[in-house]
PAGUBA-681410 format. One line per 4 residues: their letters; for each residue x, y, z of C-alpha. Coordinates in pm, whole numbers, padded with zeros to 5 digits. Layout:
! PAGUBA-681410
A) X:Y:Z ~ ...
! end
This chain:
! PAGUBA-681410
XXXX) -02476:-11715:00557 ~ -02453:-11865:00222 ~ -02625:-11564:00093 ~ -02343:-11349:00257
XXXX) -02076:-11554:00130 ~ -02220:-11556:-00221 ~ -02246:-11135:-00257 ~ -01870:-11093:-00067
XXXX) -01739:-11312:-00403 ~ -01926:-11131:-00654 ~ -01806:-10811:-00487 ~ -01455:-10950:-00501
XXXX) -01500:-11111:-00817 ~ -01643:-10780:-00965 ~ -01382:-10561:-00805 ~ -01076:-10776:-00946
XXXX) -01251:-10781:-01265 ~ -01271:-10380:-01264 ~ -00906:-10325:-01172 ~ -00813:-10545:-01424
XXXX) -00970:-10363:-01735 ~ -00874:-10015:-01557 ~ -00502:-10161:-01531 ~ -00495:-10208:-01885
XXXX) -00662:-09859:-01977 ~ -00425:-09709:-01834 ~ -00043:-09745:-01870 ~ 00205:-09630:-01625
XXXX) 00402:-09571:-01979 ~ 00157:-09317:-02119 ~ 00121:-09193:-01748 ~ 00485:-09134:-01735
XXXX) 00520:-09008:-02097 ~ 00274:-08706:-02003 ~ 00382:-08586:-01710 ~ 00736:-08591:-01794
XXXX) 00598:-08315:-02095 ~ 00420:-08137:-01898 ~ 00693:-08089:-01612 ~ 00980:-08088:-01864
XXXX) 01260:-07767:-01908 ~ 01088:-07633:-02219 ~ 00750:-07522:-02083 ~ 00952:-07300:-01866
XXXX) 00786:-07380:-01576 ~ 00432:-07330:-01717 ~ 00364:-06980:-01557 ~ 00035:-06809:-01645
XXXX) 00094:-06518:-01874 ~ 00414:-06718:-02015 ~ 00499:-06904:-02381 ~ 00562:-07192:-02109
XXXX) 00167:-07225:-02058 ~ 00120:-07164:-02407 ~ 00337:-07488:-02493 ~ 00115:-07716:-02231
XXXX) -00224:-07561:-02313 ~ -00144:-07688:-02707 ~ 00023:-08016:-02592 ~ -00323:-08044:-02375
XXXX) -00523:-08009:-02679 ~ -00327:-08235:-02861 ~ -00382:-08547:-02601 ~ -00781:-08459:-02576
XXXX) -00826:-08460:-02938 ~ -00648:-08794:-02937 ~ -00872:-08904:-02715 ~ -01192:-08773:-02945
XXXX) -01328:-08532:-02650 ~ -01532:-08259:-02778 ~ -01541:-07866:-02685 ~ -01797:-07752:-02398
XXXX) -02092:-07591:-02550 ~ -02044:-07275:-02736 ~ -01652:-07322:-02755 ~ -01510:-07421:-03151
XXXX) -01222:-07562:-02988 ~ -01113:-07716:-02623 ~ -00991:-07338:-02483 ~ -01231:-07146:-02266
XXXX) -01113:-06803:-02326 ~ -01164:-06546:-02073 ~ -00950:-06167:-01956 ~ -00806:-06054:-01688
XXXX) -00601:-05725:-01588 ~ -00274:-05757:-01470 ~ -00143:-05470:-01299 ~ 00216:-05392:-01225
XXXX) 00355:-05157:-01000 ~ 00569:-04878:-01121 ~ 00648:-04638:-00833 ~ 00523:-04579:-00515
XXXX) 00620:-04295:-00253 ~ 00506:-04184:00094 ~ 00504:-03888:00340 ~ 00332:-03917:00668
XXXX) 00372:-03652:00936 ~ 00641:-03476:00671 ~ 00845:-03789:00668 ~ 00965:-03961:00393
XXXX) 00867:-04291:00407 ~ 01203:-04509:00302 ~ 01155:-04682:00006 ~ 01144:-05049:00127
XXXX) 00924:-04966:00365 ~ 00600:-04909:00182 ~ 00426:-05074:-00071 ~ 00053:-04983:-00262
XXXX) -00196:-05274:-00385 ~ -00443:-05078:-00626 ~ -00617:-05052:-01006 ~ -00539:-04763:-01112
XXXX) -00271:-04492:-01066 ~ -00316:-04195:-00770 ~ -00212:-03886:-00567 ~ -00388:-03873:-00231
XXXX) -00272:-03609:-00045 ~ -00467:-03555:00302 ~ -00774:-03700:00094 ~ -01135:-03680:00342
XXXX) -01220:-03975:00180 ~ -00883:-04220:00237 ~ -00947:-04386:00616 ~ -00634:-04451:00795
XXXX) -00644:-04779:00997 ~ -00323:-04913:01252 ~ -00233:-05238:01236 ~ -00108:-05299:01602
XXXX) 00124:-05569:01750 ~ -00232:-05736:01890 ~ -00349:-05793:01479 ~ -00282:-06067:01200
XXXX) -00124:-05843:00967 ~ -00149:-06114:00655 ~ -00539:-06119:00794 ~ -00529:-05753:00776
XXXX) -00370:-05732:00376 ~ -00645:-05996:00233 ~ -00941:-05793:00377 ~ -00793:-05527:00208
XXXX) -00856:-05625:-00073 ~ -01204:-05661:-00061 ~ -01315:-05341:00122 ~ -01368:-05165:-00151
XXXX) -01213:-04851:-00007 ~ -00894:-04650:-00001 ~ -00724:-04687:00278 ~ -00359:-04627:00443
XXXX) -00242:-04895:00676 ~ 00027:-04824:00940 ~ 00184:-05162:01004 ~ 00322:-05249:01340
XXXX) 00725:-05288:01328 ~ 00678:-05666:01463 ~ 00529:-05772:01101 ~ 00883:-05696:00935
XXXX) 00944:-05992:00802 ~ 00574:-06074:00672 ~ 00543:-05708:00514 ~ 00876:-05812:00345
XXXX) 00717:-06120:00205 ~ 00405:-05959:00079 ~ 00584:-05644:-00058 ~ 00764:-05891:-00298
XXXX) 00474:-06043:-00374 ~ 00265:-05754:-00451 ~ 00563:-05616:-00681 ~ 00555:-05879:-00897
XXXX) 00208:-05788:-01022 ~ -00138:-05922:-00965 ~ -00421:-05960:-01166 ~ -00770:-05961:-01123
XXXX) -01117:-05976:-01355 ~ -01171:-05615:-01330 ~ -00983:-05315:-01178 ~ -01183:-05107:-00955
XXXX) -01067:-04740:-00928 ~ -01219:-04655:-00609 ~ -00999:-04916:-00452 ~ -00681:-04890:-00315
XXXX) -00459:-05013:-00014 ~ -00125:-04880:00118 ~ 00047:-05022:00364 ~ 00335:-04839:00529
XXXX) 00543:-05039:00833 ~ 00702:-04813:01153 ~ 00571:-04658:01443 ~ 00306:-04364:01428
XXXX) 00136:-04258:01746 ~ -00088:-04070:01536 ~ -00124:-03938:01150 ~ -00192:-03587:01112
XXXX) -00047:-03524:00721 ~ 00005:-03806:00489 ~ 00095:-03787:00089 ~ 00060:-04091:-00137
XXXX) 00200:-04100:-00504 ~ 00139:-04483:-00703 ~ 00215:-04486:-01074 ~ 00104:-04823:-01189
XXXX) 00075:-05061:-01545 ~ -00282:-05239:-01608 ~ -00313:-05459:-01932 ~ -00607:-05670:-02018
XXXX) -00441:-06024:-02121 ~ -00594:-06342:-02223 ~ -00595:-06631:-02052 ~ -00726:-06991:-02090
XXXX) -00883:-07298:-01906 ~ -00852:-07608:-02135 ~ -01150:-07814:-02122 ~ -01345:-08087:-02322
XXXX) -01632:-08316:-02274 ~ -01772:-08686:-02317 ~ -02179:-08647:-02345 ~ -02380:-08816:-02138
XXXX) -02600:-09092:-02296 ~ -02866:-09081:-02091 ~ -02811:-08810:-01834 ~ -02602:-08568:-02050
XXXX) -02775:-08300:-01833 ~ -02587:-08412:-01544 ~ -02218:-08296:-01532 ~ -01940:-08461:-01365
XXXX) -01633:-08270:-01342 ~ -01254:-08384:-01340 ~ -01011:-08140:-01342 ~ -00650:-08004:-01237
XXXX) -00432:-07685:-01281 ~ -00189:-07678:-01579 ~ -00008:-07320:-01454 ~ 00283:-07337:-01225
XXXX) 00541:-07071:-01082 ~ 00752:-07050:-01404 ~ 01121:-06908:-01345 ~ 01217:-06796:-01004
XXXX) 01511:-06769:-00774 ~ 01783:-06997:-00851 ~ 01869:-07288:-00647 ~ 02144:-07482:-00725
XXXX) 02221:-07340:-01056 ~ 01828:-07370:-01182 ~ 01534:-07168:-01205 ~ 01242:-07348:-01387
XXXX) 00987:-07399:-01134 ~ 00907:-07764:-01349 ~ 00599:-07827:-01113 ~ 00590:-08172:-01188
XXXX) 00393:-08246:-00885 ~ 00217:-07929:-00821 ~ 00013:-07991:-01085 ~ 00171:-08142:-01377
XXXX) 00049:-08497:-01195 ~ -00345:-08354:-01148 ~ -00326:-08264:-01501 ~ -00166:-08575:-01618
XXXX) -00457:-08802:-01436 ~ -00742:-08548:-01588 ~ -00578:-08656:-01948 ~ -00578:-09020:-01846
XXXX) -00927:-09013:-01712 ~ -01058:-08857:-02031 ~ -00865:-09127:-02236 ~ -01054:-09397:-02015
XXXX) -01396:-09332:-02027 ~ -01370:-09217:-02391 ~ -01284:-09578:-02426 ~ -01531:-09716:-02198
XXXX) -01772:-09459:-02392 ~ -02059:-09613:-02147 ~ -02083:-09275:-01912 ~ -02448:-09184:-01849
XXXX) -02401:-08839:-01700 ~ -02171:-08570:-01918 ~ -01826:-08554:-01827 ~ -01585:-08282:-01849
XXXX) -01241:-08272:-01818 ~ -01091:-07943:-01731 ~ -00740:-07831:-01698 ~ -00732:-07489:-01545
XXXX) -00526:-07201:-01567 ~ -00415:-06944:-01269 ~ -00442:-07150:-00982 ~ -00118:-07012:-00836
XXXX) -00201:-06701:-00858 ~ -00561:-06681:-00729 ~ -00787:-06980:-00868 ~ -00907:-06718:-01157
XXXX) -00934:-07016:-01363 ~ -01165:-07231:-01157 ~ -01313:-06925:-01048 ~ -01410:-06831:-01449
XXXX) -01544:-07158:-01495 ~ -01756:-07188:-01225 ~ -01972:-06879:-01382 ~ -02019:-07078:-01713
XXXX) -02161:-07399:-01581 ~ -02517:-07400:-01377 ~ -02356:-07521:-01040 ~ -02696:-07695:-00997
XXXX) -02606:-07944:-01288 ~ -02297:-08027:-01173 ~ -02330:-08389:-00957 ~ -01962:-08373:-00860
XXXX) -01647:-08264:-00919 ~ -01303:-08470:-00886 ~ -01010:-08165:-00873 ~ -00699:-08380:-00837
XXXX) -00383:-08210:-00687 ~ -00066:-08315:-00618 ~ -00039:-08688:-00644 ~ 00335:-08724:-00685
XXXX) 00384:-08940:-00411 ~ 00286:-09171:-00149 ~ 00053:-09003:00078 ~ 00101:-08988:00522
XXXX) -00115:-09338:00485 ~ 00120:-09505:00284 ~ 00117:-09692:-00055 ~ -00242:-09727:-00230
XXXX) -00410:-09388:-00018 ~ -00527:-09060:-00081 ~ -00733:-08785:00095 ~ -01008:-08598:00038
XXXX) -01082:-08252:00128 ~ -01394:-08156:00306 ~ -01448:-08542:00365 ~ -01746:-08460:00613
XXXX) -01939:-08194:00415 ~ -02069:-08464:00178 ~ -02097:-08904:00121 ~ -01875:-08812:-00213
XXXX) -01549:-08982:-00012 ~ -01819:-09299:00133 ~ -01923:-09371:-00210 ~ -01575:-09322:-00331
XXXX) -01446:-09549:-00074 ~ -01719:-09808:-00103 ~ -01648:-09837:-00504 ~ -01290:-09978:-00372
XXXX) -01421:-10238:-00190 ~ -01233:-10564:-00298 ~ -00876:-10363:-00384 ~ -00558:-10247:-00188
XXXX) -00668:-09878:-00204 ~ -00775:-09665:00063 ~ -00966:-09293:00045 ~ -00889:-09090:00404
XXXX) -01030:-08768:00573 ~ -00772:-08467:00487 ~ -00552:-08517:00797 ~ -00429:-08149:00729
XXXX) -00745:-07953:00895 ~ -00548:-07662:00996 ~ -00445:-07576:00632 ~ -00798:-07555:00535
XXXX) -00697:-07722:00160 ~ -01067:-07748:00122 ~ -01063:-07370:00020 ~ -00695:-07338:-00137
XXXX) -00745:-07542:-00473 ~ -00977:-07482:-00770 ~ -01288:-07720:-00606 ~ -01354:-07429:-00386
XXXX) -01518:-07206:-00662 ~ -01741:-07509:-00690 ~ -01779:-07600:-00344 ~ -01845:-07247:-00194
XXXX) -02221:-07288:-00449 ~ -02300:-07634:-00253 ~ -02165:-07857:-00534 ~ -01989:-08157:-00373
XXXX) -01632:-08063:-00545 ~ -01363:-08192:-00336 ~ -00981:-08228:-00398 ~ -00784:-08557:-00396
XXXX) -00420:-08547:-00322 ~ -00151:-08776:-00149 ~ 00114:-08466:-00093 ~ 00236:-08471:00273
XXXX) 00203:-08066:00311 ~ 00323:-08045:00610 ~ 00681:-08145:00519 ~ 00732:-08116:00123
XXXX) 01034:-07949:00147 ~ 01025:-07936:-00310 ~ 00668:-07754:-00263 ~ 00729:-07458:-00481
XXXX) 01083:-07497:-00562 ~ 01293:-07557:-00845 ~ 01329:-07919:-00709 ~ 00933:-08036:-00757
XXXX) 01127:-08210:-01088 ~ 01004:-08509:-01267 ~ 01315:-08709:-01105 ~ 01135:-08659:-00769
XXXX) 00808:-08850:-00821 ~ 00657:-09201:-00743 ~ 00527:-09265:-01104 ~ 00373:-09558:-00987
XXXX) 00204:-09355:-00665 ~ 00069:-09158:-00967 ~ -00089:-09426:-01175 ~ -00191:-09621:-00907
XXXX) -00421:-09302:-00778 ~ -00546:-09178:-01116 ~ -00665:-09580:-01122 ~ -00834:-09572:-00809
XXXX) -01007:-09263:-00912 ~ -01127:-09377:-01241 ~ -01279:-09707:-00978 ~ -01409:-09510:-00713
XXXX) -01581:-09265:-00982 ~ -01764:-09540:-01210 ~ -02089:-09517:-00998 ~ -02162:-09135:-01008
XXXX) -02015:-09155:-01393 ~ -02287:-09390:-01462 ~ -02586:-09193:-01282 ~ -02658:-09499:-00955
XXXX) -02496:-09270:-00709 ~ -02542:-08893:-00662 ~ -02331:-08725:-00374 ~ -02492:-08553:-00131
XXXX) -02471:-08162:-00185 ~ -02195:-07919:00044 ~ -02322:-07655:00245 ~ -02320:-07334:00080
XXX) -02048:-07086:00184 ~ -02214:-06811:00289 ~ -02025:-06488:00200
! end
């Protein structure tokens, strides 16, 4: 009993002593002074492709060279350059039967520009009132074929939504020719004629993940990942009389707790395994930054990965919580959790299932190779009415929800940081 007594002290005694050199590490002041740069007016809403991003990535630099990280391997300085295509549509029109399809009623996701006109080798496929027409439009895009959809009249209002989207541009890592998807919404009993003209814009740009390292000193072959998304929307429909899409929470706060938890453990400088801290770019339009990363480290290295999103404010549990996605698929939350022991914080299952956030944020390109990469967030998704809108503003977050997270983080990590604990790998995804 004595015995019992004894360990619960130290445990205390050893937690209160952690919290207390972690509380002076890091300042809610330099908490607060970086996200309000990151989510201010003049980075335009940080929007990939943008001057906006531009401004963060160098203010990102800035901060890690403060903190005396280096570059990843093979880098001269902290940006991990990679392309991409971006393709814009110019014009797209549509006969079917000898119709003329109107204007607003079709829309063409492809590489390259075409004329199909009957074409043997363009498959027609009906998407009927019993489909999931936004089920229907992702697959497209990996068929690798050309194909013509006829969309039921019942979709009118998703069709709208993706049309918009797929206007706006997209971008991928390569454009495949042979690949193309046009969807046309009304009601066709059958297709005996069709014509299909798309005139569209690809340019290779350059894009950017921002990322820098502490080596391990005795492990430095073991990586431990902490990362965030620095990219937001940028400038979209006005609300209110504004447009800038700040993105303070979504992920202006991630970012801001993968510059604090560099800062730390630089300071600490006691990390056995390698860490690297990663900002990434494109998350909001397709993960390509994750995604790119993922190919230059050896997934098998990588112990764990802490992808922080969205920590703005207090969480469905309350004050001192946060969740972690794909809790079950690995002990990465029970170690987290167990590191806590002795404070007021609390790590939770996702309580969002049905969203399936394990596989919407920049872990996933991680997590799908069996890597134990899970998110950590406090957002209530369910009913954040500023979720991309002009109103996810600096004015709108919890700063000390924020600094009391990235705390608990740089806690809860200390044992896989210094080598003792080693999460238990994810299943692979199988694809």
């Amino acid at each position: 009993m004595k015995k019992t007594l004894a360990t619960v002290a130290f445990m205390a005694i050893s937690a209160y002593s952690f919290a207390q050199d972690v509380n002076k590490l890091i300042s809610q002041d330099d908490v607060t002074r970086i996200i309000k740069t990151l989510s201010a007016d003049d980075m335009q809403g940080r929007a990939t492709f943008t001057p906006g991003i531009e401004k963060a990535a160098q203010f990102i630099e800035s901060e890690y060279t403060k903190a005396g990280l280096k570059p990843l391997a093979g880098n001269t300085g902290y940006r991990q350059n990679f392309t991409m295509i971006r393709t814009t549509p110019v014009k797209v029109s549509a006969t079917v039967n000898g119709r003329t399809i109107p204007t607003d009623s079709v829309f063409a996701a492809a590489g390259a520009s075409f004329n199909w006109s009957n074409n043997s080798d363009v498959q027609v496929v009906q998407i009927g009132p019993e489909k999931n027409f936004i089920q229907e439009y992702l697959a497209s895009a990996k068929s690798g074929k050309k194909t013509l959809f006829l969309v039921d009249p019942r979709f009118q209002a998703a069709f709208a939504r993706v049309r918009k989207h797929v206007l706006a541009g997209s971008a991928s890592f390569k454009t495949d020719n042979n690949q193309a998807s046009v969807f046309v919404i009304g009601k066709f009993d059958s297709v005996k004629s069709f014509e299909v003209s798309y005139e569209g814009k690809s340019e290779e740009l350059p894009l950017f993940n921002i990322a820098g390292i502490i080596p391990g000193k005795t492990k430095p072959d073991e990586f431990v990942v902490f990362s965030g998304h620095y990219d937001h929307l940028g400038i979209i429909k006005p609300m209110e009389g504004d447009s800038i899409a700040n993105g303070a929470d979504d992920d202006a706060s991630g970012t801001t707790a993968v510059i604090s938890l560099a800062k730390y453990y630089k300071k600490l400088n006691n990390n056995d395994r390698t860490l690297i801290f990663v900002a990434f770019t494109a998350e909001e339009i397709g993960e390509y930054g994750s995604q790119y990363f993922a190919t230059q480290v050896n997934p098998d290295k990588v112990v764990a990965m802490f992808n922080i999103e969205m920590i703005g404010k207090a969480s469905k549990f309350g004050q001192n919580s946060a969740f972690i996605t794909g809790f079950d698929r690995s002990n990465f939350g029970t170690i987290l959790q167990q590191n806590l022991k002795g404070t007021a914080f609390e790590f939770h299952p996702d309580p969002y299932p049905e969203q399936d956030l394990f596989y919407r944020s920049d872990n996933a390109s991680l997590a799908e190779k069996g890597v134990p990469a899970h998110t950590i967030s406090t957002d209530q998704i369910d009913i954040d009415k500023l979720y991309h809108t002009v109103k996810d503003e600096f004015s709108s977050l919890d700063v000390n929800n924020i600094t009391s997270t990235i705390r608990a983080i740089a806690l809860s990590s200390r044992t896989i940081v210094s080598g003792k604990d080693t999460p238990t790998r994810v299943p692979k995804l199988e694809k």
